[in-house]
N, C-alpha and C positions, 0 to 999 in steps of 0.2 A: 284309098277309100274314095266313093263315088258318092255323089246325092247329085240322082236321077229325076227329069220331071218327063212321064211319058219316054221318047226316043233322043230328046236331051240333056247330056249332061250338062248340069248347074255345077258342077264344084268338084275338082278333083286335086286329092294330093296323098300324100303318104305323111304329111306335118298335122295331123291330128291329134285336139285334147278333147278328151270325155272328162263331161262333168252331168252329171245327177239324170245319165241313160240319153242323153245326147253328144252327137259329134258334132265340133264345131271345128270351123275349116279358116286356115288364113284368107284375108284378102285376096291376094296375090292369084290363086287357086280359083276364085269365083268368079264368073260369067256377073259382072258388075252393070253390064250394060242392060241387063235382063231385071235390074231389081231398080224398083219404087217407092218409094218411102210413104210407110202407108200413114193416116193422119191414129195422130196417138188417142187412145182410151181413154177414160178414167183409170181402168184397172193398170193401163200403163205410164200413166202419169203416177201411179203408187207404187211401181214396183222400184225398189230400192236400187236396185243396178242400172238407173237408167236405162231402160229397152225399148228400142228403135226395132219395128214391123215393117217389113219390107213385103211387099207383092212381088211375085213372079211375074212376068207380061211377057211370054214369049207365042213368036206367031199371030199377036193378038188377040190373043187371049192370056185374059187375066186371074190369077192364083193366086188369091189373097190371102196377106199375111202368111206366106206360104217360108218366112228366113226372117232371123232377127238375129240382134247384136247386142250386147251389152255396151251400152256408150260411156258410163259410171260404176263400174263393177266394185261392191265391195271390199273388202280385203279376201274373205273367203270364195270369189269368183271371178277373179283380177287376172287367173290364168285365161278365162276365156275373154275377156276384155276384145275390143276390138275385131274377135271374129267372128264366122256367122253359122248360126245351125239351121237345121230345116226340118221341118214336121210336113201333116196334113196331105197333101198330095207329091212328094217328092219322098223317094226311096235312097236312104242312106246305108250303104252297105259297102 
């Protein structure tokens, strides 16, 4: 599986967990160099799993909030723990 931004790949592996219609990718797998840790919410300082928004910045330019990670994952989302999914302008397939 790939998550695509434009003509780069962000994230490939075939060690993928689906949880609730997202892919989430190991570390290992992810273009790290490319991600920003974006400043957290309100709505993210409430979300129970701990979740850390990462920006895209590649070629710079900037795709916000484009990857996030669960840094606290409850017990019901403890599998994706520590990995990273992607939405918004990045194609996962």
């Amino acid at each position: 599986m790939k998550a695509v931004l434009g003509k780069h790949v962000v994230a490939q592996s075939n060690d993928i967990v689906e949880a609730h219609g997202y892919s989430y990718f190991p570390p290992s797998a992810v273009r790290l160099e490319w991600l920003e840790k974006a400043a957290k919410t309100a709505d993210d300082l409430e979300c129970p799993h701990g979740v850390q928004f990462y920006d895209l910045v590649i070629d710079g330019q900037r795709h916000q909030r484009a990857a996030w990670s669960y840094e606290k994952p409850q017990p019901k989302m403890h599998h994706v723990g520590g990995r990273f999914g992607f939405w918004r302008d990045v194609t996962v397939s």
